[in-house]
C-alpha positions in Angstrom: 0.0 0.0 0.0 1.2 3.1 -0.8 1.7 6.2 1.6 -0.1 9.4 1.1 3.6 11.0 0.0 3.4 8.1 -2.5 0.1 8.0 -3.6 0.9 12.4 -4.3 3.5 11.8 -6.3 1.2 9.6 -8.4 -1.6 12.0 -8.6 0.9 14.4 -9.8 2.7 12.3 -12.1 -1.1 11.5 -13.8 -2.2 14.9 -14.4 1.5 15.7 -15.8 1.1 13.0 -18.4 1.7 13.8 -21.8 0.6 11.1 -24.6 3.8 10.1 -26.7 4.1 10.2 -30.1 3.4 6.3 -31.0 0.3 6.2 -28.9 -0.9 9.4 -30.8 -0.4 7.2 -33.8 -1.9 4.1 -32.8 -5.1 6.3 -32.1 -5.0 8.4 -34.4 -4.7 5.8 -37.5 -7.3 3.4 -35.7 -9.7 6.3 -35.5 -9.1 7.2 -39.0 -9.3 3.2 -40.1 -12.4 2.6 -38.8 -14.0 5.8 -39.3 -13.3 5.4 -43.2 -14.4 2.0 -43.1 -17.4 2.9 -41.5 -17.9 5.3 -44.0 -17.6 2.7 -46.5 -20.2 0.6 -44.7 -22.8 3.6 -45.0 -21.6 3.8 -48.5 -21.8 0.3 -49.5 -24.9 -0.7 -48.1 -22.9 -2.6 -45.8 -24.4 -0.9 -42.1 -27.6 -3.0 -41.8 -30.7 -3.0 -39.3 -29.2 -2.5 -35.9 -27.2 1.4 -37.7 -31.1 2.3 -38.6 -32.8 1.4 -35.2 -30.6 3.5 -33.4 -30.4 6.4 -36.3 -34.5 6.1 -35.8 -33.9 6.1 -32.1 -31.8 8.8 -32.0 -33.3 10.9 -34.7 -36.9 10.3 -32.7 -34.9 11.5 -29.1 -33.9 14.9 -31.0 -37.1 15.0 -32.5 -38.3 15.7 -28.7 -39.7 12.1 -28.9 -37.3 9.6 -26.4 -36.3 6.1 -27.2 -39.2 6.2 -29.7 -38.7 4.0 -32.8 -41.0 1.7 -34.9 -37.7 -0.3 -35.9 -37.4 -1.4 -32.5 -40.9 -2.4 -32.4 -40.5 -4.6 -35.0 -37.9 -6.6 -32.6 -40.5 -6.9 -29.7 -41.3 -9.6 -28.3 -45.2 -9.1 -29.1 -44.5 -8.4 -33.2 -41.3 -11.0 -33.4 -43.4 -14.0 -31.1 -46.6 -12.7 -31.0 -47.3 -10.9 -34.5 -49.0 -8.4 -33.7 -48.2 -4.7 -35.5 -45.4 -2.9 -34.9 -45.9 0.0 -33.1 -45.0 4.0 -34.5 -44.7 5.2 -30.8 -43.2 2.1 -29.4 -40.0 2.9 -27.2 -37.2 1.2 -27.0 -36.7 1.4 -23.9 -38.7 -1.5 -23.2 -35.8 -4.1 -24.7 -32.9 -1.4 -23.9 -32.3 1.0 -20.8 -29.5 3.1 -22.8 -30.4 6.1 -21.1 -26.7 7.4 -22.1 -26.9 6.6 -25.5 -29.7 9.5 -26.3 -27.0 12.1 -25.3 -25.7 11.3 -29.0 -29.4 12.7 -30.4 -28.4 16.4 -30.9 -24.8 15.4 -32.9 -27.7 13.2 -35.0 -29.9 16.4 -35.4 -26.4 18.1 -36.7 -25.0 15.8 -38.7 -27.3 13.1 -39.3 -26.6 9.4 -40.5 -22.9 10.7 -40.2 -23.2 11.0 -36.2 -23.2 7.2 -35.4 -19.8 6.0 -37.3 -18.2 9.3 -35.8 -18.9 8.8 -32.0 -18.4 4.5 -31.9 -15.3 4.9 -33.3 -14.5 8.3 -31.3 -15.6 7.0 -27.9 -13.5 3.6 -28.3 -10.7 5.5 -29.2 -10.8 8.0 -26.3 -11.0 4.5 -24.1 -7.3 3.2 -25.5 -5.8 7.0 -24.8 -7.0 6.2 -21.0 -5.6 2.9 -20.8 -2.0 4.6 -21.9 -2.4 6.7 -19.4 -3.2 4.4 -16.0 -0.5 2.0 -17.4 2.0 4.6 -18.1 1.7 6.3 -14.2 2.5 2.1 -13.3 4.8 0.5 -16.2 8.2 1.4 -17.7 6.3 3.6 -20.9 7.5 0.9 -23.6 5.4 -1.7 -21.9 2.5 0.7 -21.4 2.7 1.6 -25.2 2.5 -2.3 -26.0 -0.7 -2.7 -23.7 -2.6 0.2 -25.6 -1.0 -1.2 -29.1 -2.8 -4.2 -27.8 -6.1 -2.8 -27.1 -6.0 -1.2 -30.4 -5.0 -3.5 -32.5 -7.7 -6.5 -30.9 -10.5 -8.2 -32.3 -12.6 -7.6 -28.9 -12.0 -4.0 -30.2 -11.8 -3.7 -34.0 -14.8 -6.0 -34.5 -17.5 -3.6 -32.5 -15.7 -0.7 -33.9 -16.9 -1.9 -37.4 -20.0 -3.1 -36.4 -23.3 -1.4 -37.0 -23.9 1.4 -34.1 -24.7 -0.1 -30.8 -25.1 1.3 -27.0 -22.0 -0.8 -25.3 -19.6 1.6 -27.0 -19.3 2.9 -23.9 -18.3 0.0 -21.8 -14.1 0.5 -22.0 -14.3 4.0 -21.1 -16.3 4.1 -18.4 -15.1 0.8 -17.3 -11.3 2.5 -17.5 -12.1 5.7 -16.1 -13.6 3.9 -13.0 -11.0 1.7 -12.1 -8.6 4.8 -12.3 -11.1 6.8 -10.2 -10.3 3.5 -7.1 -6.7 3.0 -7.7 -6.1 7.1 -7.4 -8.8 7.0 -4.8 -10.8 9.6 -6.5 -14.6 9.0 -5.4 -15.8 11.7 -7.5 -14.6 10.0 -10.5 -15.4 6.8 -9.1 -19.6 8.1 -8.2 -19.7 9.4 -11.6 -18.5 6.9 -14.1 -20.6 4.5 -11.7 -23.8 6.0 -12.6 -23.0 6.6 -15.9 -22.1 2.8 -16.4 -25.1 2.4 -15.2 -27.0 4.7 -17.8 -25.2 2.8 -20.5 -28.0 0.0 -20.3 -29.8 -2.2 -18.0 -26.9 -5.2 -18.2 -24.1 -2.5 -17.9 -24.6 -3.1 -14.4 -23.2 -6.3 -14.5 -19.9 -5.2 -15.4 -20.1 -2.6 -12.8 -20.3 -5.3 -10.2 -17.6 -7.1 -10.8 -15.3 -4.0 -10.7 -17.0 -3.6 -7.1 -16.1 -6.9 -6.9 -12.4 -6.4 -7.6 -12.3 -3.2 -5.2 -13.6 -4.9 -2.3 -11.3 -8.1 -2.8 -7.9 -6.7 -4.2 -8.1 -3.2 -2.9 -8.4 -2.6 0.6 -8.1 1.1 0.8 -11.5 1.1 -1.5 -13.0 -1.8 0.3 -16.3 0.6 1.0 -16.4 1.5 -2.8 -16.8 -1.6 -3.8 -19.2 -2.9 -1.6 -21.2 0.2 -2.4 -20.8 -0.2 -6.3 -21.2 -3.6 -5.8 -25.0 -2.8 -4.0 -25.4 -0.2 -6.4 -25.2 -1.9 -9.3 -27.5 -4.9 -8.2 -30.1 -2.6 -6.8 -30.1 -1.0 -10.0 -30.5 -3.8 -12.4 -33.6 -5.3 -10.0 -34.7 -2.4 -10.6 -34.9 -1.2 -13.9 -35.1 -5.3 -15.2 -38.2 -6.2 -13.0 -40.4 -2.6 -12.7 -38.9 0.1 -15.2 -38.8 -2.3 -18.0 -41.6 -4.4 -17.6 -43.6 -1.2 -17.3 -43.0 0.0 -20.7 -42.8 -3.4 -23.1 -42.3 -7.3 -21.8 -39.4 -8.2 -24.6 -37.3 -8.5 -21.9 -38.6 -11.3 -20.1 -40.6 -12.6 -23.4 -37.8 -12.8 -25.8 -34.9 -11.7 -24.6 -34.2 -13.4 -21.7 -35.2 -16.4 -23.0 -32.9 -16.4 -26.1 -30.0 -16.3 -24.1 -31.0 -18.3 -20.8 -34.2 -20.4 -22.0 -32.1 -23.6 -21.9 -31.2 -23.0 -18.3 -34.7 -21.5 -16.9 -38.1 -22.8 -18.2 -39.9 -19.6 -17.2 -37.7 -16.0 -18.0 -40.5 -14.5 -17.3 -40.6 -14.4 -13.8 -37.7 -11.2 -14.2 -34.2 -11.2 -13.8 -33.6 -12.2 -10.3 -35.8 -15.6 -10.9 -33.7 -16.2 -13.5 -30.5 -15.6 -11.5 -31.8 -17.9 -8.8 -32.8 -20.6 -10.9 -29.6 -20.8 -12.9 -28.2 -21.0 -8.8 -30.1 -23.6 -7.7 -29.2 -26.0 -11.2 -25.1 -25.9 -10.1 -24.9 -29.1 -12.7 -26.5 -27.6 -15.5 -25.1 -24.3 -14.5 -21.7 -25.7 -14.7 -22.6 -27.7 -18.2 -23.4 -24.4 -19.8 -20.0 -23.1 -19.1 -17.8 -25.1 -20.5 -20.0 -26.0 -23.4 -19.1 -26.8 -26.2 -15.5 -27.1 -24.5 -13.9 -26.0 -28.2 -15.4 -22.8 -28.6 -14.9 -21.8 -24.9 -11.3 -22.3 -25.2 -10.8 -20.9 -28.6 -13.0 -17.6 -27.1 -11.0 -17.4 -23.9 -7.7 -17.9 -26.4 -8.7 -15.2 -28.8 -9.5 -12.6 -25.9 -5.6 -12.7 -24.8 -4.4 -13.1 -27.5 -3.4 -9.1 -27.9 -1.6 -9.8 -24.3 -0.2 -12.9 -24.5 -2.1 -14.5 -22.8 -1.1 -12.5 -19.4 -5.0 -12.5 -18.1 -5.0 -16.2 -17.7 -2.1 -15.6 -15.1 -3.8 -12.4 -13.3 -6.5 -12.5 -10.3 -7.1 -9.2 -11.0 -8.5 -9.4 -14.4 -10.3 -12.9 -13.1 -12.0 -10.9 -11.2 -13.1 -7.4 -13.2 -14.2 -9.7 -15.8 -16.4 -12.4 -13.7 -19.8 -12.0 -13.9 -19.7 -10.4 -17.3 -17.6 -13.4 -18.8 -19.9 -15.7 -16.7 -22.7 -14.7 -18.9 -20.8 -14.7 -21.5 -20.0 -18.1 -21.3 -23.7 -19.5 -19.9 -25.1 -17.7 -22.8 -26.9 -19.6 -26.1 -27.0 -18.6 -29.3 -24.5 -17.9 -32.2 -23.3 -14.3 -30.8 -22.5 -15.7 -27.4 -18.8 -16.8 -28.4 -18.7 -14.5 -30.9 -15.1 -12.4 -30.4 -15.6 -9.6 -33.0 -19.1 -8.6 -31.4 -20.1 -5.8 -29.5 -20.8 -7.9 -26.4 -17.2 -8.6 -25.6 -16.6 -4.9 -25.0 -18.1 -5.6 -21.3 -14.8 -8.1 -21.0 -12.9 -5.7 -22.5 -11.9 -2.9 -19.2 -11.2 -6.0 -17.3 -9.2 -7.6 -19.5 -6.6 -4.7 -20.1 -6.3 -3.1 -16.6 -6.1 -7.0 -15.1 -2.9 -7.2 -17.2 -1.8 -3.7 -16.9 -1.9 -4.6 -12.9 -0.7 -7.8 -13.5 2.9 -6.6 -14.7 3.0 -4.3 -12.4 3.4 -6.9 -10.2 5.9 -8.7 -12.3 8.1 -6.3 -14.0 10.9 -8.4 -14.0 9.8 -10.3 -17.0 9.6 -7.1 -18.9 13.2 -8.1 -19.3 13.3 -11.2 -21.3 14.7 -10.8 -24.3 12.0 -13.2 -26.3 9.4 -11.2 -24.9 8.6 -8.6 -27.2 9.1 -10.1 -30.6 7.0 -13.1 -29.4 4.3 -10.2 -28.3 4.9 -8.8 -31.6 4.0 -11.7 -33.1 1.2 -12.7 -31.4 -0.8 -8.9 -32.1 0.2 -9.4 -35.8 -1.1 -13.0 -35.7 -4.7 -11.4 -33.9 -5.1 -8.4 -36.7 -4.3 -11.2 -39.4 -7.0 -13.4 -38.0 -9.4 -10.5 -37.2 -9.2 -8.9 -41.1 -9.2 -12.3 -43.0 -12.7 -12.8 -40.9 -13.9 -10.0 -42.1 -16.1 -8.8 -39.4 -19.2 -7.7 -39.9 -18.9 -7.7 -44.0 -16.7 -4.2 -43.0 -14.3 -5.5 -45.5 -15.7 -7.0 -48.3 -14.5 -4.8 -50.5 -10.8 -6.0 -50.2 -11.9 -9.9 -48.8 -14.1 -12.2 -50.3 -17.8 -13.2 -48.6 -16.3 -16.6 -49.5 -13.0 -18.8 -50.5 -14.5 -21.9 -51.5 -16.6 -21.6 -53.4 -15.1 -17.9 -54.7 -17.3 -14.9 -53.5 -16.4 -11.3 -54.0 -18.1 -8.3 -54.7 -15.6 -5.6 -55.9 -15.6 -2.0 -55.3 -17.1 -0.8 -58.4 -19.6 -3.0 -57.8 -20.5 -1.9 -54.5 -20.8 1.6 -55.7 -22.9 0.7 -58.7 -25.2 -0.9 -56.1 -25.5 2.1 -54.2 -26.4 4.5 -57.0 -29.1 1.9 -57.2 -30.1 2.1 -53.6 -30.2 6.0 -53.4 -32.4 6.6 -56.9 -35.0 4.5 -55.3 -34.8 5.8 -52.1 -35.0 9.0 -53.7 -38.7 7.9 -55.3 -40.3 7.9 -51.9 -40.9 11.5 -50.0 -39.5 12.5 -46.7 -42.5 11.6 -44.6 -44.1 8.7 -46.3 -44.3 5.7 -44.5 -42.3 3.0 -45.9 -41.4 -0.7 -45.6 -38.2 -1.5 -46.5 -35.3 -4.4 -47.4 -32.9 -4.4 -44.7 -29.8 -2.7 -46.0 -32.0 0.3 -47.3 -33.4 0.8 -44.3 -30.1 2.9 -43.1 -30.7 5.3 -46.1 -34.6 5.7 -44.6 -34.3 5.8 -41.0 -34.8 9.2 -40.5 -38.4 9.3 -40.6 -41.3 8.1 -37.9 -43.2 5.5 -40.1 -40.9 3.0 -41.0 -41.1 -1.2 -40.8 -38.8 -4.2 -42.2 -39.9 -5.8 -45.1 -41.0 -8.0 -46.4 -42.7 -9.6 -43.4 -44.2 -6.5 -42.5 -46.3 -4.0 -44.4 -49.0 -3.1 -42.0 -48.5 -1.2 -38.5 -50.1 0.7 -35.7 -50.3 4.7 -35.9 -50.4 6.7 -32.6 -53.9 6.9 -33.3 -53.8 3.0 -32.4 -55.7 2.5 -36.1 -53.8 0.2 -38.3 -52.3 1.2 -41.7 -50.2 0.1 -44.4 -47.1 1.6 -45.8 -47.5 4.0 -48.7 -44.3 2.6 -50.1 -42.2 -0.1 -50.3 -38.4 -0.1 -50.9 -36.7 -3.6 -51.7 -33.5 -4.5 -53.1 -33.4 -8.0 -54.7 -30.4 -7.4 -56.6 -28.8 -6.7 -53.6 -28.8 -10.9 -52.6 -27.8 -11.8 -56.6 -23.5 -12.3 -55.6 -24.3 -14.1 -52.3 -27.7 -16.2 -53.0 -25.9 -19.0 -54.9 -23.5 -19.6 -51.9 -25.2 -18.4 -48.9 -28.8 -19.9 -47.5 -29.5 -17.1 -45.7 -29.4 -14.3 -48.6 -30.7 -17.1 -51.3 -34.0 -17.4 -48.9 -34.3 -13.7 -48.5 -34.5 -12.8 -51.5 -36.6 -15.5 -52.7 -38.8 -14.1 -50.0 -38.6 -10.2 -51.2 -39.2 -11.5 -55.2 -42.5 -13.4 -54.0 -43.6 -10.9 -52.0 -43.4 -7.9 -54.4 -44.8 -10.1 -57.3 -47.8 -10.7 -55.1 -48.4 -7.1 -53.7 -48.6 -6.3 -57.7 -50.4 -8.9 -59.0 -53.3 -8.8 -56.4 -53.4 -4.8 -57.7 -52.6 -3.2 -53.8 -48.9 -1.9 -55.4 -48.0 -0.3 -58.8 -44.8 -0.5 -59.6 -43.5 3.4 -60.2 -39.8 2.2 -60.0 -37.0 -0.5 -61.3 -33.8 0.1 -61.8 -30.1 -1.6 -61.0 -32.2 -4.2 -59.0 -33.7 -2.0 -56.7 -37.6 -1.7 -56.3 -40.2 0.7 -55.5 -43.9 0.2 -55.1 -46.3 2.4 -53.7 -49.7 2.2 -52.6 -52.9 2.0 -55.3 -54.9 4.2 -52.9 -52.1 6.7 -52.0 -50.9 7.2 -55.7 -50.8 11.3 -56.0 -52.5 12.6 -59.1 -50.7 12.8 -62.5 -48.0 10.1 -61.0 -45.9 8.5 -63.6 -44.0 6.1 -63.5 -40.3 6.2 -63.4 -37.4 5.3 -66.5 -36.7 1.8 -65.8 -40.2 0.8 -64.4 -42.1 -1.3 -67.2 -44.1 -3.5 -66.8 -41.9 -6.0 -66.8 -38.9 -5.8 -63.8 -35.9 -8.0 -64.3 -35.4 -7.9 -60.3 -38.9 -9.5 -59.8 -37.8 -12.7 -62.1 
């Protein structure tokens, strides 16, 4: 423990620090990176359903309208399970507490679709020039540089950077900023990244647990912290889980509870703690989950520390920042539970780095070894090789292929054709018509308060509460045409969009006012303005229907 004089000297050496040149870099080309390629994403019709909900979201919030979006409803548990019509007014809030999140709405209102790539890759970037600086105030400064080339240079942290926008984003900030607040003994930094942690979403408190966790184990002169953050945090998640939530919308309990937990608890409905104390009182099964399937769990784990050579393995610190968020993790079902490039490893992520960073400092002899750094070295070229040639996310299918064997690539020019198709039909349908739409359009269309998924959905529910259908519909087909011979899940989609626009046309509800580069519009029969032609391209026959 360290005396007051000591623990001065620190304070001062902290506030004195000034971020070398090579950290500058590493931030300053992975914020440029991933900004471009987000960019890119927008541009190539890359950013999917998850960039639009929260555009819609966000766009709603600064609209004077809160967690409002019809996008979101289409993901509830009544329209997804239970098919009844997605809700205009529905708010988000009833799937998602990211209270913090909405502080993004009046950079939307400025810039617009351009606001989301800008502050994910901005706010994970700001969380690596952190980390260099509580590992530079503990480490010699060519072994804090390596643990923030690591942190930029990992999958855990390039993947959610190029994924579509999402509210964990701010996970590794916060999460950093917290842990500096107890090892500087700082409670005002410590009180207010808590509640902001907490404001991130509902299962943010989770991760704010097991830093509490980590205080009142490893760190005796915060003990009280942590038990506090540790009460906190649990309070909190009872709370908004069981009564906040519940309140507003029942996805929670009715679908998304039981996609992740539904093989360990028969009921998720009961709310979060019964689920807790179920999974408790089935040790066996409990235990099952967590090592299963033993190949994927180890290949996760491996892939996580990779960046640090494997240092978190070896530390009790980072065992125990990352606990009950890696327990989840782990206990988890579904194909995005193991999944290393997705935004839900970011809640590992603030463990992960400051267990190591505290885990040398400890051991600083090793530093020394000569076969140290080139096998580090090594081992972060080996995790960005690994990373890129997965592709995450599609973000670079421009340079990789979809698909080695068989062959699978759509090149640039092809990408840009495809969005001059995408925006001249988007452009067919007015500002404030309400549209259903193919799923990488719906980015281009998000903007707007009347807007559903097609083609499963057509009608919805106005704030009136009267029912309505769209007044156009947006679909890409051509968009599927490189990927449907190979992949299942585009060759059913867009054998889905084809039969559903043929059938809207035939039956008379839809004229076709636009077809062109293998994007469709339709709009309604009813609706159709006076003296409305239709436009070049739009015969009456439509290659992207065949």
């Amino acid at each position: 423990m360290l005396s007051p004089q000591g623990l001065l000297m620190r304070s001062f050496a902290a506030r004195s620090l000034v971020w070398p040149r090579s950290v500058l870099l590493l931030a300053g080309g992975f914020w440029l990176l991933t900004l471009l390629i987000q960019i890119w994403r927008l541009e190539s019709l890359s950013a999917t359903y998850d960039q639009a909900l929260f555009l819609q979201e966000l766009w709603s919030t600064a609209q004077g309208r809160p967690f409002e979006s019809s996008l979101s409803s289409v993901l509830s548990g009544a329209v997804a399970i239970g098919n009844a019509l997605p809700l205009v007014d529905y708010l988000h809030l009833g799937q998602h507490a990211n209270v913090l999140t909405l502080a993004v709405a009046p950079v939307v209102a400025l810039l617009g679709r351009w606001a989301l790539p800008l502050v994910q890759v901005t706010v994970l970037t700001a969380a690596g020039l952190v980390l260099w600086r509580i590992a530079a105030v503990r480490l010699p400064r060519p072994l804090a540089v390596q643990i923030t080339a690591a942190y930029f240079l990992s999958g855990a942290v390039i993947g959610p950077a190029l994924e579509n926008f999402h509210d964990l984003i701010w996970l590794p900030l916060l999460g950093f900023w917290l842990v500096e607040g107890l090892l500087e003994r700082r409670g005002w930094q410590v009180l207010l990244c808590g509640l902001l942690l907490l404001l991130v979403r509902e299962d943010s408190g989770l991760v704010l647990f097991s830093l509490g966790f980590w205080a009142l184990v490893r760190r005796p002169d915060v003990r009280w912290w942590g038990a506090a953050l540790m009460l906190l945090s649990f309070g909190w998640v009872l709370l908004v889980t069981n009564w906040i939530q519940p309140a507003v919308d029942s996805s929670l309990a009715d679908r998304f509870l039981a996609e992740k937990f539904g093989h360990l608890v028969e009921d998720p409905s009961q709310g979060t703690l019964a689920v807790v104390l179920t999974m408790l009182g089935r040790p066996l099964a409990l235990l099952q989950a967590l090592v299963s399937p033993p190949g994927a769990t180890v290949g996760f784990v491996l892939a996580l520390t990779l960046p640090l050579l494997f240092v978190p393995l070896l530390s009790i610190d980072a065992g125990l920042l990352v606990l009950v968020p890696l327990l989840i993790a782990l206990v988890s079902q579904g194909r995005t539970a193991l999944a290393v490039t997705l935004r839900y490893v970011l809640a590992l992520v603030p463990g992960l780095y400051l267990g190591a960073v505290l885990w040398w400092q400890a051991h600083p002899q090793v530093w020394q070894r000569r076969w140290l750094r080139p096998v580090w070295t090594g081992a972060l070229a080996l995790g960005v090789v690994l990373t890129l040639v997965g592709n995450p996310h599609r973000s670079l299918s421009a340079l990789i292929p979809d698909s080695f064997s068989p062959w699978v690539h759509v090149p640039p020019q092809r990408m840009l054709a495809r969005r001059e198709a995408a925006w001249a039909a988007v452009d067919q349908v007015p500002p404030d018509a309400s549209v259903s739409a193919d799923t990488p359009l719906l980015p281009l269309l998000a903007q707007r308060q009347e807007l559903i998924r097609f083609p499963k959905h057509l009608a919805f529910r106005g704030r009136d509460g009267m029912e309505r259908t769209v007044e156009y519909v947006v679909a890409f087909p051509g968009y599927y045409t490189p990927l449907a011979p190979v992949f299942k899940r585009e060759r059913r989609q867009q054998a889905s969009i084809r039969d559903r626009l043929n059938q809207l046309v035939r039956r008379g509800d839809y004229a076709l006012i636009h077809c062109q580069g293998g994007a469709v519009v339709l709009q309604r029969v009813s609706g159709t303005a006076p003296g409305l032609t239709p436009s070049s391209g739009s015969a009456n026959h439509c290659d992207a229907l065949d």
